[in-house]
N, CA, C and O of each residue as an XYZ file, in Angstrom:
848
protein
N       0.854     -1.190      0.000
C       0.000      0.000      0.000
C       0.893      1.244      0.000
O       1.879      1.204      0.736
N       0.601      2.709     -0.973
C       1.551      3.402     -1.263
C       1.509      4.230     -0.393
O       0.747      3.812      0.479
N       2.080      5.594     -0.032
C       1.407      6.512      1.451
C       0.050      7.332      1.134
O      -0.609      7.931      1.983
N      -0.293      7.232     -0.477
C      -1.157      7.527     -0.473
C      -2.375      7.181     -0.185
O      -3.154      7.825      0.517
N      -2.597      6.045     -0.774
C      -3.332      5.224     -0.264
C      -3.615      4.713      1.505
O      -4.727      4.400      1.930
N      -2.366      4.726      2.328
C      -2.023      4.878      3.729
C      -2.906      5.965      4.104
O      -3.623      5.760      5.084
N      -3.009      7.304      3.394
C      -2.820      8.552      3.994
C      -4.941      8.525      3.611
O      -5.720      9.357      4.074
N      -5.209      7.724      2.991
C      -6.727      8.271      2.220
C      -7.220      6.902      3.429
O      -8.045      7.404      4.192
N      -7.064      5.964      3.664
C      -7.492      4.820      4.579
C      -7.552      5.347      5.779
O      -8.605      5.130      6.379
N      -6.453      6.210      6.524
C      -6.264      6.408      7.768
C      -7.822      7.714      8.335
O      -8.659      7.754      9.237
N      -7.467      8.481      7.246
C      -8.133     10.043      7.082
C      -9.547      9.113      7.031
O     -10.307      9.534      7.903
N     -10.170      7.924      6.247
C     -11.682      7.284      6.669
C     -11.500      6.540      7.874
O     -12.472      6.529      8.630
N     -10.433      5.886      8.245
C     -10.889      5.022      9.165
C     -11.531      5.723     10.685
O     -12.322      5.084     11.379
N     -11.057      7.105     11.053
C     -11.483      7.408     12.374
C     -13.048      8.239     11.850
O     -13.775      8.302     12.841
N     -13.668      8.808     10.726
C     -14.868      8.901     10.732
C     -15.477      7.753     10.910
O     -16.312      7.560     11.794
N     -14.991      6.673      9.846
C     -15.822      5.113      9.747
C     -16.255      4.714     11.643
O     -17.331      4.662     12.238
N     -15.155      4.552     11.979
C     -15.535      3.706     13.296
C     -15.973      4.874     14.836
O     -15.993      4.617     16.040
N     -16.276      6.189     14.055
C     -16.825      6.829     15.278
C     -18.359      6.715     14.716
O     -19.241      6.574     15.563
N     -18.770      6.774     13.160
C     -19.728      6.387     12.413
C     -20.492      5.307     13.317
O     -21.619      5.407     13.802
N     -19.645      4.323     13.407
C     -20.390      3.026     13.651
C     -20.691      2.664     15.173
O     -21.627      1.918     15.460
N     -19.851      3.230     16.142
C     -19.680      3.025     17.536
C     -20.512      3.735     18.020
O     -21.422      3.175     18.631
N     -20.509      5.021     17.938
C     -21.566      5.793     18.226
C     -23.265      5.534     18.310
O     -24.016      5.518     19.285
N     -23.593      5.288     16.473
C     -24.942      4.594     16.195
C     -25.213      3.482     17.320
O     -26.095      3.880     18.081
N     -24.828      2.476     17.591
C     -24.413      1.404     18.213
C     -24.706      2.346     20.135
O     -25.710      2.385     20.846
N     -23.957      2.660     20.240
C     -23.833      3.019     21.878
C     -25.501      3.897     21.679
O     -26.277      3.431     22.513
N     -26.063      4.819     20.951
C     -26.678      5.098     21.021
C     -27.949      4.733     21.087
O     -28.779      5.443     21.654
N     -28.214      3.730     20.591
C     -29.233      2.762     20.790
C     -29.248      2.268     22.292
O     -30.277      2.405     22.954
N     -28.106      1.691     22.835
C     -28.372      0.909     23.566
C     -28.453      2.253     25.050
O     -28.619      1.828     26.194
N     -28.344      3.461     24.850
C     -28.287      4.718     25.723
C     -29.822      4.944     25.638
O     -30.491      5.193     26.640
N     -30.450      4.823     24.139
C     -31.864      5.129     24.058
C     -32.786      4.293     24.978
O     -33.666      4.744     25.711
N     -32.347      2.678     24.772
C     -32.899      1.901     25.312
C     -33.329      2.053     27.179
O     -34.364      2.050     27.844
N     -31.686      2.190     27.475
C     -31.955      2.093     29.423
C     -32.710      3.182     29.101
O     -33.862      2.854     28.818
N     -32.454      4.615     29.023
C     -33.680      5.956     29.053
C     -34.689      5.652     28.847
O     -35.610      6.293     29.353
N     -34.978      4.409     27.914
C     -37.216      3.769     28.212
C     -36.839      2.849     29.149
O     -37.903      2.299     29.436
N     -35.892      2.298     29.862
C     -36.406      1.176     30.987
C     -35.515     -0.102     30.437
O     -35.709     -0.926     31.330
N     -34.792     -0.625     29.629
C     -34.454     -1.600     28.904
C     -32.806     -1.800     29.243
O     -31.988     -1.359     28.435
N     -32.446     -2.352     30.232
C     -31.044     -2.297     31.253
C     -30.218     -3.332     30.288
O     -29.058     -3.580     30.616
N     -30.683     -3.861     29.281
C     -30.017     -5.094     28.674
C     -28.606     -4.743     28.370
O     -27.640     -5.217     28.969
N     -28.546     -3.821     27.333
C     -26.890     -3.096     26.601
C     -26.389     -2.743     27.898
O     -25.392     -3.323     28.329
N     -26.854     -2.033     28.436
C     -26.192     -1.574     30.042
C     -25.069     -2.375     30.532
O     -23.861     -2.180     30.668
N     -26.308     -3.857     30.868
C     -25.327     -4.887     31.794
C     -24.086     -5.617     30.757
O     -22.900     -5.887     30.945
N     -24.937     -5.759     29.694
C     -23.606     -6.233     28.954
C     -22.478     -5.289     28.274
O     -21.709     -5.360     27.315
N     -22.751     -4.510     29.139
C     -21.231     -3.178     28.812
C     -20.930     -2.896     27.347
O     -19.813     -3.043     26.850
N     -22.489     -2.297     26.403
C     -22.428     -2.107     25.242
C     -22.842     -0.713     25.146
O     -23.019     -0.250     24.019
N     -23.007     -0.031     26.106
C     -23.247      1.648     25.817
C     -22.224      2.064     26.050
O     -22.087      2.832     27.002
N     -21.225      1.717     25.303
C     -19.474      2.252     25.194
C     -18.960      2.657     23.716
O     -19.284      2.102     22.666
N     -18.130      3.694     23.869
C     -17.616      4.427     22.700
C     -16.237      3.516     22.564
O     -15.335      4.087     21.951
N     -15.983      2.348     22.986
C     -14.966      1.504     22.832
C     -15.015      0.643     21.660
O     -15.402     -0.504     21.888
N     -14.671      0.968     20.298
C     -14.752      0.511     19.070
C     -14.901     -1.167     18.764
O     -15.498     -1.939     18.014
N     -14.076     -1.165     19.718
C     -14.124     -2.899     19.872
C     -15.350     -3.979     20.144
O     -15.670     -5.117     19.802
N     -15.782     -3.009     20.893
C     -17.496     -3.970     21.267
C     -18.556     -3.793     20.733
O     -19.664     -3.921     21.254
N     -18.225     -3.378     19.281
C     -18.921     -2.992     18.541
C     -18.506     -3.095     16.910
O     -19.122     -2.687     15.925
N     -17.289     -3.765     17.008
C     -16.890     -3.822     15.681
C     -17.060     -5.753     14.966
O     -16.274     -6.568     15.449
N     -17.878     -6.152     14.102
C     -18.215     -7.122     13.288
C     -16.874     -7.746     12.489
O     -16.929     -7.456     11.294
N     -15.932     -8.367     12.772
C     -14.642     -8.762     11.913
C     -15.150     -9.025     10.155
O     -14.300     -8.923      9.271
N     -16.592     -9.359      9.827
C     -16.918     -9.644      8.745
C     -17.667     -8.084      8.239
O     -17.329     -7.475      7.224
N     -18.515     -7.731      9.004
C     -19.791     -6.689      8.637
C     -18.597     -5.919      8.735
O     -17.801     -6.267      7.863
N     -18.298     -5.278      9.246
C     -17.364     -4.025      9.974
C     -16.165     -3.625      9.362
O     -15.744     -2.480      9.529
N     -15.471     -4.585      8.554
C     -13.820     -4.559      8.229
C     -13.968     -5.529      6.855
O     -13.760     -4.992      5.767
N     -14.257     -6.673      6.897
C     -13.817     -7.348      5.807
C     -14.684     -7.116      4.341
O     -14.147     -7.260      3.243
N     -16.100     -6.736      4.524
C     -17.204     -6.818      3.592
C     -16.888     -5.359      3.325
O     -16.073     -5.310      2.404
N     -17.094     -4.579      3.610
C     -17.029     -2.972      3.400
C     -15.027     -2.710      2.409
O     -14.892     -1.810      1.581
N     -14.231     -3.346      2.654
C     -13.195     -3.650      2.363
C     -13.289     -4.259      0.523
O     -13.085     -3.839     -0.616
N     -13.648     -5.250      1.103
C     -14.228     -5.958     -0.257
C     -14.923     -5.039     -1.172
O     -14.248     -4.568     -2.088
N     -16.010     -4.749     -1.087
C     -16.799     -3.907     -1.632
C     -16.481     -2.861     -2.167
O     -17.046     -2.486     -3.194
N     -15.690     -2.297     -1.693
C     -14.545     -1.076     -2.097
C     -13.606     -1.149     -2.834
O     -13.389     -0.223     -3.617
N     -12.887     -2.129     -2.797
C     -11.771     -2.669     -3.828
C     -12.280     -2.777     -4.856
O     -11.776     -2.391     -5.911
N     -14.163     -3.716     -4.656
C     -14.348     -3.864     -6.503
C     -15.190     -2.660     -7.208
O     -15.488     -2.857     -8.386
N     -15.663     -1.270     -6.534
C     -15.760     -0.674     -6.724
C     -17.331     -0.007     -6.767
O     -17.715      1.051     -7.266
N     -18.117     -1.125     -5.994
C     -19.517     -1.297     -5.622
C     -19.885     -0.528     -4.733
O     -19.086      0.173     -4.113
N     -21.377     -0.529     -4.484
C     -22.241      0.421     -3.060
C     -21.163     -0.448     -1.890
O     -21.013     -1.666     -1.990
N     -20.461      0.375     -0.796
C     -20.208      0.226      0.338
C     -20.966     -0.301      1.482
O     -21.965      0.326      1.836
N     -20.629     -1.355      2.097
C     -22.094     -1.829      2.431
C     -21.576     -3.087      3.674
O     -21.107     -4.198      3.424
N     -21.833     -2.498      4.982
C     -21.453     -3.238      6.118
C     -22.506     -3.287      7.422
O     -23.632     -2.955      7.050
N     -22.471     -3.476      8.256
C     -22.733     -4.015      9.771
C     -21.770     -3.790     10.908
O     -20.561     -4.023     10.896
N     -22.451     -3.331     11.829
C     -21.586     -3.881     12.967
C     -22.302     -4.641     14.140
O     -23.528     -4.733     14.205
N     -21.485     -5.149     15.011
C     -22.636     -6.339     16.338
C     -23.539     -5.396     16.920
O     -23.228     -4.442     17.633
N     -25.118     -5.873     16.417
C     -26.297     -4.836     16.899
C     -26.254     -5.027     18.521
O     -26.441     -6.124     19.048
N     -26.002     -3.899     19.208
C     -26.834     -3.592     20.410
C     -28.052     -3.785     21.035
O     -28.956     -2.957     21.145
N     -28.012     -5.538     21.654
C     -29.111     -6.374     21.843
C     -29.994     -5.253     22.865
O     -29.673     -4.521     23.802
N     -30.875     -5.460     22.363
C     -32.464     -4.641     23.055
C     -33.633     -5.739     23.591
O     -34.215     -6.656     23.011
N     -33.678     -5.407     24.465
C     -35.338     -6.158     24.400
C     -36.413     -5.356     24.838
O     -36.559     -4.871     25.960
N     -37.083     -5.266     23.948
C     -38.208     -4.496     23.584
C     -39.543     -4.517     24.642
O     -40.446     -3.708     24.855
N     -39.254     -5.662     25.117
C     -40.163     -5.955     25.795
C     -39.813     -5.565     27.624
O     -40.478     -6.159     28.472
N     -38.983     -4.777     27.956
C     -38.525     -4.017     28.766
C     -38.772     -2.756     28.568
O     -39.084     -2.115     29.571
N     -38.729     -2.238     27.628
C     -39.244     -0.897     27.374
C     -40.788     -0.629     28.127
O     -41.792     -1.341     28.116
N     -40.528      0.733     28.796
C     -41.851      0.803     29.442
C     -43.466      1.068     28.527
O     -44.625      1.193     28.923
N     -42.948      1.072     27.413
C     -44.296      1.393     26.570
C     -43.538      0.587     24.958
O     -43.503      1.369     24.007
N     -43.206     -0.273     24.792
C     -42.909     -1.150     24.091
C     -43.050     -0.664     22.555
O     -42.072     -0.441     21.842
N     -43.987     -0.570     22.264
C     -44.767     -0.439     20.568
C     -44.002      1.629     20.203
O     -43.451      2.104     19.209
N     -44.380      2.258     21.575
C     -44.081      3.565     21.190
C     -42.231      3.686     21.495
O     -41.369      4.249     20.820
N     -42.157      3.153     22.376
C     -40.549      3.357     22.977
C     -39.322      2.660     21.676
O     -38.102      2.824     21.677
N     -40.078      1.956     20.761
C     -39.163      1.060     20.171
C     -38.958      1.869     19.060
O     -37.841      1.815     18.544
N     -40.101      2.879     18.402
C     -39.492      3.999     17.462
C     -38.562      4.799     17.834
O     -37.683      5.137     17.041
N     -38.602      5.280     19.230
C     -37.648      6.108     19.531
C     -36.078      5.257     19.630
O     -35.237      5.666     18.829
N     -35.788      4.477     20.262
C     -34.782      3.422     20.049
C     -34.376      3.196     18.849
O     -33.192      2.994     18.582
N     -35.036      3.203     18.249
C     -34.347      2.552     16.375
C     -33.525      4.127     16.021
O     -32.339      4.349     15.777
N     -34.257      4.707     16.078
C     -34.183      6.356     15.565
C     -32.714      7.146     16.199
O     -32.028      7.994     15.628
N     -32.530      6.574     17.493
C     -31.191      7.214     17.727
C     -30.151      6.890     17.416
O     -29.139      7.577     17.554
N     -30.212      5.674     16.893
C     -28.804      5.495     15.684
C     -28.690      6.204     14.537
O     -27.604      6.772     14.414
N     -29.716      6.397     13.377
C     -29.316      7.290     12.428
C     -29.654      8.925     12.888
O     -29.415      9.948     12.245
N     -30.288      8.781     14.220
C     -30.390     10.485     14.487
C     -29.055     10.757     14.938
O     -28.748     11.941     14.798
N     -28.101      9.971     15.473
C     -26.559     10.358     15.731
C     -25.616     10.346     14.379
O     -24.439     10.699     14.305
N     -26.369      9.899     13.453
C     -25.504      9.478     12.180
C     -25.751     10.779     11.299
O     -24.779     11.249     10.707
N     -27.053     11.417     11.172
C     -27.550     13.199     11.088
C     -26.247     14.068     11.768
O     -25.440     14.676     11.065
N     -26.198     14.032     12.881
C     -25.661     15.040     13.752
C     -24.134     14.906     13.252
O     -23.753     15.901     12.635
N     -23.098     13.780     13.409
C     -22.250     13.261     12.737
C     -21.893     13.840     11.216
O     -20.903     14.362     10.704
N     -23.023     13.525     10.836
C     -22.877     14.118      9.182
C     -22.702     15.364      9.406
O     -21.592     15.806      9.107
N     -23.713     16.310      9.989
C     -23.924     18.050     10.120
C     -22.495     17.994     10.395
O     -21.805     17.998      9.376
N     -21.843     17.940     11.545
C     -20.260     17.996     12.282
C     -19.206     18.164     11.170
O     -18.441     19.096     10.923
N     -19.487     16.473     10.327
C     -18.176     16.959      9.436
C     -18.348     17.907      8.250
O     -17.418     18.245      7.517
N     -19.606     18.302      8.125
C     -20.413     19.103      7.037
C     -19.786     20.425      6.990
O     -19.301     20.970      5.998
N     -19.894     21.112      8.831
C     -19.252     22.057      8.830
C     -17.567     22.271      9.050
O     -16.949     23.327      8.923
N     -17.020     20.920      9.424
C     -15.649     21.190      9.347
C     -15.328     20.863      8.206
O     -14.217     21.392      8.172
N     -15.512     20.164      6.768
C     -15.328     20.116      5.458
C     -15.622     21.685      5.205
O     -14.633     22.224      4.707
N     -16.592     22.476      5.389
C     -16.715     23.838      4.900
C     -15.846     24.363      5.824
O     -15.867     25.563      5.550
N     -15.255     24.245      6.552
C     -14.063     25.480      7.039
C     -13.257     24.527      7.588
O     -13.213     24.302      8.797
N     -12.508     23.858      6.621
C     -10.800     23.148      6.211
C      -9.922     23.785      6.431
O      -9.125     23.363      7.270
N      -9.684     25.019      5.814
C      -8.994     25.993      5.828
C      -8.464     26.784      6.581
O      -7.362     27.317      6.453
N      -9.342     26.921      7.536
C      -8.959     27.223      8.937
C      -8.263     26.764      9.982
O      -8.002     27.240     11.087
N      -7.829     25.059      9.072
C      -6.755     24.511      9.824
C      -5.320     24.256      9.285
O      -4.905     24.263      8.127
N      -4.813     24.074     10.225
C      -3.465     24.423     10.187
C      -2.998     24.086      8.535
O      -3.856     23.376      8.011
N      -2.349     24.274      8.002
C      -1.846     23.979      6.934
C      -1.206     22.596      6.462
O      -1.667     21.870      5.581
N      -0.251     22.410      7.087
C       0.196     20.772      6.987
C      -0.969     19.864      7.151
O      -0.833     18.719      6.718
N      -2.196     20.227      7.761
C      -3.354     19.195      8.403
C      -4.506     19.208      7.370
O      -5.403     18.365      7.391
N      -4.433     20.217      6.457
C      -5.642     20.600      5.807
C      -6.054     19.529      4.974
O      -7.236     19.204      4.867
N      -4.948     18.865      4.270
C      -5.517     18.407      3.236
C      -6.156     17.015      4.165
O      -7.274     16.601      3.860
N      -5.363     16.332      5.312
C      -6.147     15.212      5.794
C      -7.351     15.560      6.413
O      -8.068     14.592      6.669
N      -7.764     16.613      6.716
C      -8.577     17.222      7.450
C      -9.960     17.364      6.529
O     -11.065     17.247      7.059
N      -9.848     17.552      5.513
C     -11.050     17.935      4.475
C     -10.634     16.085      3.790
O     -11.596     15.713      3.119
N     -10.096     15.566      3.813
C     -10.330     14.266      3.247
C     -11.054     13.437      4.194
O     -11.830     12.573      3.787
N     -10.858     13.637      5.395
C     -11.639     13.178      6.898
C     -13.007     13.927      6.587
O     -13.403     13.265      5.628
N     -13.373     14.297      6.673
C     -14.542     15.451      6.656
C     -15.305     14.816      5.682
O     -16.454     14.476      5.967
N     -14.704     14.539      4.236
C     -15.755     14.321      3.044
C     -15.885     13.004      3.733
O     -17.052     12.769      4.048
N     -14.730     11.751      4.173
C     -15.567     10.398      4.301
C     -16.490     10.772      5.920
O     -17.692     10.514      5.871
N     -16.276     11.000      6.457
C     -17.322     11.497      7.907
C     -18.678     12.241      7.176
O     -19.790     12.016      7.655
N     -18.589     12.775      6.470
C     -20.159     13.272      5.291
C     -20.698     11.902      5.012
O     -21.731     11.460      5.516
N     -19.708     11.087      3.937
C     -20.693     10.137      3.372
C     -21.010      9.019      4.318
O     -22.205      8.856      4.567
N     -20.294      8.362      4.787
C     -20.159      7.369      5.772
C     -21.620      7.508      6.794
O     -22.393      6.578      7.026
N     -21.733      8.787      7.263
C     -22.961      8.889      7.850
C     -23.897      8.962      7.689
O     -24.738      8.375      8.369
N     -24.198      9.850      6.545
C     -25.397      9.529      5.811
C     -25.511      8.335      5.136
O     -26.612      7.807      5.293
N     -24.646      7.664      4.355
C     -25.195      6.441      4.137
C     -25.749      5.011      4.863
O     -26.409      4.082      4.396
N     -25.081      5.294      6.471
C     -25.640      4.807      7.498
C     -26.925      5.166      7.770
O     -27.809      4.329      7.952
N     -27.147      6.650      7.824
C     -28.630      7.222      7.983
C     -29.467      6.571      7.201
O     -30.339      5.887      7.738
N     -29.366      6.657      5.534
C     -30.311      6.382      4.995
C     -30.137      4.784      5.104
O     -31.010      4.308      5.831
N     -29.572      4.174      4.771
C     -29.599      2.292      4.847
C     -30.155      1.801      6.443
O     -30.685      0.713      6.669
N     -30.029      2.320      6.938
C     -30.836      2.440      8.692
C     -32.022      2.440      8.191
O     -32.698      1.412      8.248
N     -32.514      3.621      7.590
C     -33.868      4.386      7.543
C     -34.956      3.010      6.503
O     -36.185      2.926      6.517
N     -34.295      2.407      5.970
C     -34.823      1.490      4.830
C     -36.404      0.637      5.918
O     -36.298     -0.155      6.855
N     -37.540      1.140      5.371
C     -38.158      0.399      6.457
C     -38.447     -1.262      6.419
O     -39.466     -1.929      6.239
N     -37.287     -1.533      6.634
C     -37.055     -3.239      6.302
C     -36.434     -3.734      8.035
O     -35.293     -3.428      8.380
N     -37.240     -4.392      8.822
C     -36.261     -5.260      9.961
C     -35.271     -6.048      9.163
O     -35.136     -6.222      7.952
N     -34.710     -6.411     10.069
C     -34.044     -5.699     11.229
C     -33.234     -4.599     11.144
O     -32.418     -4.427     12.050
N     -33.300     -3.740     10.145
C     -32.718     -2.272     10.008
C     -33.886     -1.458     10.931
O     -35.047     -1.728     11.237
N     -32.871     -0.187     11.247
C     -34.049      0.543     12.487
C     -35.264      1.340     11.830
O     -36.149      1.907     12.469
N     -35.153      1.284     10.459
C     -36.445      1.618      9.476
C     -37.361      0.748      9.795
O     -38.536      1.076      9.962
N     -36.934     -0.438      9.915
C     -38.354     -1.706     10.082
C     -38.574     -1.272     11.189
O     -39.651     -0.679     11.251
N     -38.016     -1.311     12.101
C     -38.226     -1.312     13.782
C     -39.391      0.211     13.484
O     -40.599      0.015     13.624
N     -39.009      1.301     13.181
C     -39.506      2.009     13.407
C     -41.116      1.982     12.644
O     -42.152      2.539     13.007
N     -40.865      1.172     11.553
C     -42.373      1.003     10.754
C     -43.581     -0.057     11.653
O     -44.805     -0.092     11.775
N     -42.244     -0.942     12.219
C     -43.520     -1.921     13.256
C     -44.096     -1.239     14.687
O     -44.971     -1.532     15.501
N     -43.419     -0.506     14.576
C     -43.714      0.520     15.914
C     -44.756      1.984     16.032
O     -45.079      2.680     16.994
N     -45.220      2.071     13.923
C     -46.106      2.948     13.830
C     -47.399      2.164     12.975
O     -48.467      2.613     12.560
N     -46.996      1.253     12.933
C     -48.307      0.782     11.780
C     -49.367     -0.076     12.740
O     -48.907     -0.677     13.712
N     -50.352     -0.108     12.540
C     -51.130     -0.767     13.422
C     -51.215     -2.200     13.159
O     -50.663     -2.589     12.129
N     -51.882     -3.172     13.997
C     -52.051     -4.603     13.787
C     -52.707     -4.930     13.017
O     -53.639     -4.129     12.942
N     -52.841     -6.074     11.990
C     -51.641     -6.783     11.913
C     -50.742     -6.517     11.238
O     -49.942     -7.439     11.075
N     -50.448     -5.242     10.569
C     -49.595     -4.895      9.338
C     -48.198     -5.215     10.177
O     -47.191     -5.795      9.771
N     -48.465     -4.661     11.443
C     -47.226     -4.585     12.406
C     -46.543     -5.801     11.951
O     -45.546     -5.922     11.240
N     -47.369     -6.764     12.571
C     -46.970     -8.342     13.026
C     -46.301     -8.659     11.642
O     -45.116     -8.702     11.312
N     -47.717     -8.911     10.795
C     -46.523     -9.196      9.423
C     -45.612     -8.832      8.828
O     -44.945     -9.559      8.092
N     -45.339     -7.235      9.099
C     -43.262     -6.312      8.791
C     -42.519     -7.349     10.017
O     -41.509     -7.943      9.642
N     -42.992     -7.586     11.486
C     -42.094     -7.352     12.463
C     -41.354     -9.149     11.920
O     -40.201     -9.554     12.068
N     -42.616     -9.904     11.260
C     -42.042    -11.361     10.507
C     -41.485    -11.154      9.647
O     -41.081    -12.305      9.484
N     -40.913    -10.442      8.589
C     -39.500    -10.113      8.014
C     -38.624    -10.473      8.008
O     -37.969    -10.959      7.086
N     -38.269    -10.232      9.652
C     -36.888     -9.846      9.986
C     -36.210    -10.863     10.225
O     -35.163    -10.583     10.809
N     -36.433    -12.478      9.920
C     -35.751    -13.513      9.836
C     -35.004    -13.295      8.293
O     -33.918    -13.792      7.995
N     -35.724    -12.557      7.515
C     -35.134    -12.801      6.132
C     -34.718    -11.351      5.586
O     -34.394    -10.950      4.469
N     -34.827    -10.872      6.554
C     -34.170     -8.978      6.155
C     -32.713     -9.294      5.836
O     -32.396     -8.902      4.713
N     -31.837     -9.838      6.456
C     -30.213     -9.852      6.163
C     -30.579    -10.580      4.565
O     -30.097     -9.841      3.707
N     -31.103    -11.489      4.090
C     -30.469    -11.955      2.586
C     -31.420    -10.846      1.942
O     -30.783    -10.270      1.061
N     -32.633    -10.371      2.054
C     -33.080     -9.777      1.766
C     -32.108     -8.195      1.258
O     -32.076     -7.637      0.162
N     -31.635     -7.956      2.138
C     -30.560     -6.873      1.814
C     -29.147     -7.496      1.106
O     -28.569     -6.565      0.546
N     -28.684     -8.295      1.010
C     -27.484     -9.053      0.476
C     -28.273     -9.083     -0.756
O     -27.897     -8.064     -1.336
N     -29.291     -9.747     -1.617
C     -30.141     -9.904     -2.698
C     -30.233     -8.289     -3.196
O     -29.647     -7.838     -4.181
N     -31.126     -7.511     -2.263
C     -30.841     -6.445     -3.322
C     -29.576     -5.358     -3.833
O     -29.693     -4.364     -4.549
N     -27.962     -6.100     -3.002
C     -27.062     -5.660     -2.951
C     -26.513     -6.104     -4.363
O     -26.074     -5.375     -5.252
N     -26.646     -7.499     -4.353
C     -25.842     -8.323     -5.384
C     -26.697     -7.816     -6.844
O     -26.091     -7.791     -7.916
N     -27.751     -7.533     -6.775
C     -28.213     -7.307     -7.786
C     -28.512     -5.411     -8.314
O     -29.128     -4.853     -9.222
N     -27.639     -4.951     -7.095
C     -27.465     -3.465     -7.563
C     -28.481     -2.733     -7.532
O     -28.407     -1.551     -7.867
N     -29.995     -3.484     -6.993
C     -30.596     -2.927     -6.357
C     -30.698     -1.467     -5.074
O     -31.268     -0.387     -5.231
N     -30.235     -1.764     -4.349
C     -29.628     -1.353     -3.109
C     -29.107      0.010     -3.390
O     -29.525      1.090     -2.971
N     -27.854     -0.320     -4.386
C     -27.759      0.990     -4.563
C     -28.391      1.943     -5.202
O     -28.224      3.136     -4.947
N     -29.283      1.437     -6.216
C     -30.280      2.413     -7.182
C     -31.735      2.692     -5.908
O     -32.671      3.229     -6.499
N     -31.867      2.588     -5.287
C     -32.495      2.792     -3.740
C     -32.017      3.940     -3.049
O     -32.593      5.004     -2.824
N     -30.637      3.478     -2.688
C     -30.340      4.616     -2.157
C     -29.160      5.688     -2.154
O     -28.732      6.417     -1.260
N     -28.706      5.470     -3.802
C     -27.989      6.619     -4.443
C     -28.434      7.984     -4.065
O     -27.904      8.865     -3.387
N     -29.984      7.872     -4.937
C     -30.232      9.370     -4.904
C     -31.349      9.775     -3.720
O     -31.991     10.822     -3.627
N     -31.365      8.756     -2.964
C     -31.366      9.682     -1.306
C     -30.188      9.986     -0.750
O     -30.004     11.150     -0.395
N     -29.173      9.010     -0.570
C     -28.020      9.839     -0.032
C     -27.750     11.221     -0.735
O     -27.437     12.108      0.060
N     -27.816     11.644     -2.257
C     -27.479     12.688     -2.537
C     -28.465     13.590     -2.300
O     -27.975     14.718     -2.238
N     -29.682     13.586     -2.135
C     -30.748     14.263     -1.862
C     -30.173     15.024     -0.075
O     -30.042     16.187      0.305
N     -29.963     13.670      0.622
C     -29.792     14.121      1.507
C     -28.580     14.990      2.172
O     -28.545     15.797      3.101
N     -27.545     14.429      1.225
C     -26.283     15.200      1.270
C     -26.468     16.608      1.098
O     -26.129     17.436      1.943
N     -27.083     16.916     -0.154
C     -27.663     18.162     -0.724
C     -28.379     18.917      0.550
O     -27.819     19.847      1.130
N     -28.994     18.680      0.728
C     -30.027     19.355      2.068
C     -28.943     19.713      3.194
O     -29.099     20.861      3.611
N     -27.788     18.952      3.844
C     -26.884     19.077      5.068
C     -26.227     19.878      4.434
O     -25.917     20.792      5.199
N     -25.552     20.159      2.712
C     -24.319     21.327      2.508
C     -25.133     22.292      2.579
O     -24.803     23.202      3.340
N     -26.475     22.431      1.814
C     -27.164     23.702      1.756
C     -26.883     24.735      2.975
O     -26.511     25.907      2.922
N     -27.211     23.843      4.186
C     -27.805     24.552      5.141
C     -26.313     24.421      6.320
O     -25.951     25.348      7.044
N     -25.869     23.510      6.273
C     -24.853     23.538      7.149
C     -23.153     23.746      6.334
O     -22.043     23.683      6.863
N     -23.490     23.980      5.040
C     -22.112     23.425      4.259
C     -21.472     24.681      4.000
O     -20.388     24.713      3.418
């Protein structure tokens, strides 16, 4: 690997895995706040990259995917919930899904405005600094929107079984045995990304407007 290549890996890797740790801790922060001690006890509301990083979802698939020049497209170990601890279950579980890509929003805004004022840093730092910035832009929003997909077990489903009434509920919340090939299927077939190309840019568009 050349230093350039060194220098463009390093500058994504600390957006990528504050991207992913964060979403992750945040859920399981949403959860105890309705009543749901589960992530708690198992010491998963931590900004410690490690307890939260997938050796396949996390590093090797997103890796892959990149080399051959495809939609980017990973996982990390979900932040076990049980729903059924939540003090109001059906309403508490939208809010829970939602604070992973609502941290993945805020994330995006962050590097939105330090990509628009690069310049202001030091000189030797600038150029890694605005190369950090653009992958901390996409990285998050494309978490946002692939979250948002209302498919379980992505927090789009969660959040669709948590507003639709019975039985529509029941039959989304049965999905979610087949949501992972379900998303691998519309990956391999390039689906996936014609989905959510032009929301990420939609949405990109909307964060420079206003924050860029």
């Amino acid at each position: 690997m050349d230093n350039i290549n060194i220098q463009q890996f390093s500058a994504a890797l600390i957006p990528i895995i504050f991207a992913i740790t964060v979403h992750e801790a945040a859920h399981g922060y949403a959860a105890k706040y309705f009543g749901d001690m589960t992530a708690f006890h198992l010491k998963r509301i931590t900004l410690n990259p490690l307890r939260h990083i997938d050796p396949i979802g996390t590093i090797a698939l997103p890796i892959i995917l990149y080399s051959l020049g495809g939609f980017v497209f990973g996982w990390a170990k979900p932040v076990p919930v049980n729903f059924s601890n939540l003090r109001n279950p059906k309403k508490d579980m939208v809010w829970v899904a939602l604070a992973g890509p609502g941290v993945n929003l805020i994330m995006a805004i962050f590097w939105t405005i330090i990509y628009a004022n690069f310049l202001l840093f030091p000189n030797v730092g600038q150029e890694f600094i605005f190369e950090m910035a653009r992958w901390g832009i996409r990285i998050n929003v494309v978490l946002m929107v692939l979250n948002l997909l209302p498919l379980p077990p992505l927090d789009g489903g969660r959040v669709a079984v948590g507003l639709l009434p019975y039985p529509w509920s029941s039959k989304l919340a049965g999905l979610e045995r087949y949501g992972f090939f379900i998303l691998i299927f519309l990956l391999a077939t390039g689906l996936l990304g014609a989905i959510l190309f032009p929301l990420i840019n939609v949405s990109e568009g909307i964060i420079f407007a206003i924050f860029g």
